[in-house]
C-alpha positions, -999 to 999 in steps of 0.1 A, spaced: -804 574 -343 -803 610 -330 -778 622 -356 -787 659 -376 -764 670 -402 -774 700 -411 -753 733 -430 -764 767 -416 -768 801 -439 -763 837 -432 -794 863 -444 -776 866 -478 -780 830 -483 -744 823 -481 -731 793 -464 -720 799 -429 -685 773 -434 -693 747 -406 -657 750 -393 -662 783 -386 -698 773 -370 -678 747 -353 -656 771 -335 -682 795 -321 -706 765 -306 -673 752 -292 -669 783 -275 -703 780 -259 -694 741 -247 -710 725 -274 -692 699 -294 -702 691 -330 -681 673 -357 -677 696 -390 -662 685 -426 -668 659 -446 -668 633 -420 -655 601 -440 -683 606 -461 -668 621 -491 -683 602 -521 -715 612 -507 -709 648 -500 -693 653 -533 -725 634 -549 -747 652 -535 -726 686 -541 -719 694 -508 -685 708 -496 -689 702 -460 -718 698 -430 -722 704 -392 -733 671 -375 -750 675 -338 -752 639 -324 -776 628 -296 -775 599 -270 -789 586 -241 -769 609 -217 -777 637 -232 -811 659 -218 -839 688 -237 -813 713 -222 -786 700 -237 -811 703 -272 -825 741 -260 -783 750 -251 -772 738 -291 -804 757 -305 -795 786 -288 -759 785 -295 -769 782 -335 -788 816 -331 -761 833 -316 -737 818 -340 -763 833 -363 -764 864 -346 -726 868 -349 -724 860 -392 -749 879 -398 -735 912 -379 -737 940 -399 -755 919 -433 -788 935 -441 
């Protein structure tokens, strides 16, 4: 199943919220779910808020994996502006 939930952090260490990571890869074309995605019982047992899930299918190609890692480091990039 090509399905990667994953949360991403600033330099700090502080969660990037994955609605806000949401909004900057869909500015780049890239569509991820974000939130608890019907999965709350498990989210809140394993005390997490929310996640970023990237899903993968047959249709989909190594650019389309090289365009969502690059859009994470600019997303990256853009939270940690001005954080040293």
């Amino acid at each position: 199943i090509g399905v990667i939930s994953f949360n991403l952090f600033d330099n700090k260490g502080n969660l990037i919220h994955p609605h806000d990571l949401n909004t900057v890869l869909d500015g780049e074309g890239i569509a991820i779910r974000s939130g608890h995605m019907c999965c709350m019982p498990l989210m809140e047992k394993l005390n997490i808020a929310s996640a970023a899930r990237a899903s993968f299918h047959i249709y989909n190609n190594f650019e389309d994996v090289d365009k969502l890692a690059n859009a994470i480091e600019k997303a990256k990039l853009i939270f940690n502006k001005g954080l040293k």
